[in-house]
C-alpha positions as CSV (number, residue, x, y, z in Angstrom):
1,X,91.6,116.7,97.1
2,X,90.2,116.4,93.5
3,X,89.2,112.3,93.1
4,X,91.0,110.9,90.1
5,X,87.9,109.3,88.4
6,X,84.1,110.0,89.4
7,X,81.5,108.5,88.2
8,X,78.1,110.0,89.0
9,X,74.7,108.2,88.5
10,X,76.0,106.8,85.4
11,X,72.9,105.1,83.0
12,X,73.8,103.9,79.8
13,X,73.6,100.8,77.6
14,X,72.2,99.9,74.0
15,X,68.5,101.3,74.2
16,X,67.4,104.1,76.0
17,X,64.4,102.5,76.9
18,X,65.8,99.3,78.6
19,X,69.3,100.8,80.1
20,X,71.9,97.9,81.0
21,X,73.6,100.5,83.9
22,X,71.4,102.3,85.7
23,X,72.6,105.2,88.1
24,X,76.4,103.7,89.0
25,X,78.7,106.3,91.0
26,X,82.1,105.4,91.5
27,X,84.9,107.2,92.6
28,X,89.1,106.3,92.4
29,X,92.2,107.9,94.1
30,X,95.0,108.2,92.2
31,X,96.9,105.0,92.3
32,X,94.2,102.7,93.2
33,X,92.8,99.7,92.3
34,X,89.3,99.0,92.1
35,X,87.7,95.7,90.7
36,X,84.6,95.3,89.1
37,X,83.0,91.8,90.3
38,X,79.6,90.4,89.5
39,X,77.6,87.5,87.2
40,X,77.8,87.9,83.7
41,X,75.4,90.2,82.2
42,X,75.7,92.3,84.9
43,X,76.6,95.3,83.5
44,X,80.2,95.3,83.7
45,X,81.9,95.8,80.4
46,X,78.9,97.9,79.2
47,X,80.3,100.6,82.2
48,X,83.2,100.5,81.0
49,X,82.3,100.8,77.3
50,X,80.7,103.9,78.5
51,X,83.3,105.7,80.2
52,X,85.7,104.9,77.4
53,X,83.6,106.4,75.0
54,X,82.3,103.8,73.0
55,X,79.0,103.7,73.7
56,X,77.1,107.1,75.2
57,X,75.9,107.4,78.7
58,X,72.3,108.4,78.9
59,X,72.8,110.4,82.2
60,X,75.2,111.3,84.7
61,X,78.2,112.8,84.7
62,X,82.3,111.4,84.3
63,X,85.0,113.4,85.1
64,X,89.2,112.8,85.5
65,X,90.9,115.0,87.7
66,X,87.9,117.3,88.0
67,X,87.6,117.8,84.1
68,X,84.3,116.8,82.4
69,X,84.7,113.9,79.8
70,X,82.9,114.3,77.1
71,X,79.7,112.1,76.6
72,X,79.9,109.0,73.4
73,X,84.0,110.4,72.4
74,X,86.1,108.0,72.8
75,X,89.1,109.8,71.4
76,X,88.2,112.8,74.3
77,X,88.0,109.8,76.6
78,X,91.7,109.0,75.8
79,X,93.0,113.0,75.7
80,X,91.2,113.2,79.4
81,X,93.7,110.1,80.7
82,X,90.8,107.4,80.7
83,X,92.4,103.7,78.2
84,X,90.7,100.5,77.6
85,X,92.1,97.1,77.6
86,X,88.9,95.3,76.2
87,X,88.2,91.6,76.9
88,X,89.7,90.8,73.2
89,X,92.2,92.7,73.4
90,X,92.4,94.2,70.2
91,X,96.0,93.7,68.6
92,X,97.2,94.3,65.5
93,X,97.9,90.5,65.2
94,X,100.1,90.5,61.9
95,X,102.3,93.0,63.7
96,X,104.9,92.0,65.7
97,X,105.2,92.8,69.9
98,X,107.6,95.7,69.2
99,X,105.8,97.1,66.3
100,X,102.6,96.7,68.1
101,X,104.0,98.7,71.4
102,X,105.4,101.8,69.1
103,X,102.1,102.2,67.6
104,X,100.9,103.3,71.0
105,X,103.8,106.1,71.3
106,X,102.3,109.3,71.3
107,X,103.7,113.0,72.0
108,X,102.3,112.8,75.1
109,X,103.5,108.9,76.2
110,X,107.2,109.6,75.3
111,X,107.6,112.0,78.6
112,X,105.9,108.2,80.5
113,X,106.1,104.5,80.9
114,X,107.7,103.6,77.2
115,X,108.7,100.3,75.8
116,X,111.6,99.1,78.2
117,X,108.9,99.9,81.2
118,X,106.5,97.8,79.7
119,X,109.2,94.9,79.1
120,X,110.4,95.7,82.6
121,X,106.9,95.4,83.8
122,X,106.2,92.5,81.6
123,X,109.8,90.6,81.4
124,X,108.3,87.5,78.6
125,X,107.4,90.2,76.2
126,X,111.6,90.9,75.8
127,X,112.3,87.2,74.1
128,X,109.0,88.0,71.9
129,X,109.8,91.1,70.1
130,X,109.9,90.3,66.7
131,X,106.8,88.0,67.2
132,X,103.8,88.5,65.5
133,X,101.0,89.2,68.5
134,X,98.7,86.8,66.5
135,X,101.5,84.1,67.2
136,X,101.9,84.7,71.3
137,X,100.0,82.7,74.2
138,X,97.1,84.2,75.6
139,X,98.5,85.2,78.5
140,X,101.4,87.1,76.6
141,X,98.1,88.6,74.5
142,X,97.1,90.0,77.4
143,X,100.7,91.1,78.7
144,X,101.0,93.3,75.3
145,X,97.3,94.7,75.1
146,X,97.7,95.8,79.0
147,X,101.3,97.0,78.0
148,X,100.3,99.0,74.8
149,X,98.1,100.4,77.2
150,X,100.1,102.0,79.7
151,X,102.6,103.6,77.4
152,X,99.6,106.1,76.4
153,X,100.1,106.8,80.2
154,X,96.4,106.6,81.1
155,X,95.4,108.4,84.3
156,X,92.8,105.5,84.7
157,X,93.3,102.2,83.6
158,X,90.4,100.4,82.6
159,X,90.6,96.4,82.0
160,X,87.7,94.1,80.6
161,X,87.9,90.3,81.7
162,X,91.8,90.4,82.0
163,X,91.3,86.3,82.7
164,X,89.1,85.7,80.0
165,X,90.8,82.8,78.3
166,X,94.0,82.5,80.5
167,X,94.9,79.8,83.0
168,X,94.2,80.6,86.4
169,X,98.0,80.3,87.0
170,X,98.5,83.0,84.6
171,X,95.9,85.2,86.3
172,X,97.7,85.4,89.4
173,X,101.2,86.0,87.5
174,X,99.2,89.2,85.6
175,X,97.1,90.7,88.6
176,X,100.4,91.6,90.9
177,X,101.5,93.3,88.2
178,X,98.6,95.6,88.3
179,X,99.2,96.4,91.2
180,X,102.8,97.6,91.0
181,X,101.3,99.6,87.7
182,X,98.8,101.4,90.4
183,X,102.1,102.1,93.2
184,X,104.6,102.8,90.3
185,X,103.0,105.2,88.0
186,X,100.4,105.9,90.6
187,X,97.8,105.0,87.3
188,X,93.7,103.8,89.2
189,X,93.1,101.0,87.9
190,X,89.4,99.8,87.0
191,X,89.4,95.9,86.9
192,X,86.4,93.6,85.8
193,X,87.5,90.3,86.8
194,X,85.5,86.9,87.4
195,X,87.8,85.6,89.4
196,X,86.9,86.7,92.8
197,X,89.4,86.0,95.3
198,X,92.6,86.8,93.3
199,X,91.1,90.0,92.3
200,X,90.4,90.7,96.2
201,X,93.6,90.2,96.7
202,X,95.6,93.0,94.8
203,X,92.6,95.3,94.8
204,X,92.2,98.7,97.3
205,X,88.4,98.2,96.9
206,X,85.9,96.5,95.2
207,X,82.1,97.0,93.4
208,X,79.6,93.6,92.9
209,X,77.6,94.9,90.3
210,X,74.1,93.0,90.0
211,X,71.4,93.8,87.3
212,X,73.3,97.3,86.5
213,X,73.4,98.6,90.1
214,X,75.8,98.4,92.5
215,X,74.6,96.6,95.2
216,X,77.7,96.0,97.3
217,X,81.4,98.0,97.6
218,X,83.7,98.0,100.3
219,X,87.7,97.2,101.1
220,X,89.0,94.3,99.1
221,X,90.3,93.6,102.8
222,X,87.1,93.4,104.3
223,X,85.4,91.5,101.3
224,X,88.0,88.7,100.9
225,X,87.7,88.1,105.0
226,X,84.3,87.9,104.7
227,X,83.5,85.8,100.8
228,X,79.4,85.6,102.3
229,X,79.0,89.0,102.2
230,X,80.0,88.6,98.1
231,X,78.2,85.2,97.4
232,X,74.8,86.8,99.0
233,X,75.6,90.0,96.4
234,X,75.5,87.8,93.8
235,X,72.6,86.0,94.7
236,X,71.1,89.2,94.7
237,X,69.7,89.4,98.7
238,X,69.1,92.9,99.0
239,X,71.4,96.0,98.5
240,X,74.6,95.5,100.8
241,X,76.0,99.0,101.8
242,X,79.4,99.3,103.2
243,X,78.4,99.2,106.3
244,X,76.5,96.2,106.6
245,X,77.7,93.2,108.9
């Protein structure tokens, strides 16, 4: 079976000289979850920058569903299924909820998730309608950006710092709700999140990226029942395969 999302040797960043990702393969199912973890300055957001389009990839190949996307488009990112949620979210913030969630109806999201799934995904949103975005809490920021999002029914999902900014308490309300995105609409999600163990806990896998390489990925399951096999990643002792102990 075709993978959903593969990433293959994937180098990019700002200058082709000093690349912030170097060689990165990744590969999703359909309908899973897969968080990105590591220190900042990692490399995180600039993969996913790159996969969204924004920013070209200097090598390697991306591809959804088996289909090449093209390299440094984002608008061919979003036609191939692939939708950021960026770390500041990006709302129109004069515009209110509703009026923000309609702009992201396209011909191709009315036959998906539309505006009643996201307020059934996202049940706060419903009292907030007529609010302007640039009037909501943080968390209900994020709710919207994450619901504008999926109405564009993304094949893959891809979230930047979904905590940045939000109570820890909030975080954990969010997260489950990815996962139910993932089961439901059977969406892969791509997840950079800092924090660790609540990320663990509703992802299918997860990647510690550490100076633009992966240097550790394996079950959320096995990672979360063994935190020393994450805190050495960080640290940066040595590539950790899979398979290590």
């Amino acid at each position: 079976m075709t993978p959903r999302l593969e990433c293959a040797e994937l180098t990019t960043g700002y200058f082709t000289e000093r690349p912030c990702v170097r060689g990165v393969s990744l590969t999703l199912e359909e309908g899973e979850l897969v968080c990105l973890l590591g220190p900042n300055g990692a490399g995180k957001t600039t993969l996913l920058l790159s996969m969204a389009g924004l920013i070209p990839r200097f090598s390697g190949g991306l591809r959804v569903d088996g289909v090449d996307i093209k390299n440094g488009q984002p608008r061919a990112a979003v036609r191939g299924g692939l939708v950021l949620v960026s770390d500041d979210r990006a709302l129109f913030r004069k515009l209110s909820v509703e009026q923000n969630l309609r702009l992201a109806v396209r011909e191709r999201a009315e036959r998906g998730p539309g505006v009643e799934r996201v307020l059934d995904y996202f049940p706060a949103l419903r009292k907030r309608l007529r609010i302007d975005a640039g009037r909501l809490s943080g968390g209900e920021q994020q709710m919207l950006a994450i619901g504008r999002a999926i109405i564009q029914r993304p094949k893959v999902l891809l979230i930047d710092e979904l905590s940045m900014g939000l109570a820890p308490v909030i975080v954990e309300e969010i997260l489950p709700v990815l996962r139910t995105i993932a089961e439901l609409d059977r969406t892969s999600i791509v997840l950079v999140e800092q924090h660790v163990h609540v990320a663990l806990r509703v992802a299918d896998r997860a990647a510690v990226i550490v100076h633009g390489e992966i240097v550790l990925e394996d079950s959320a399951a096995t990672l979360l029942a063994n935190p020393e096999r994450v805190e050495r990643a960080y640290l940066g002792e040595g590539l950790v395969s899979s398979q290590s102990n």
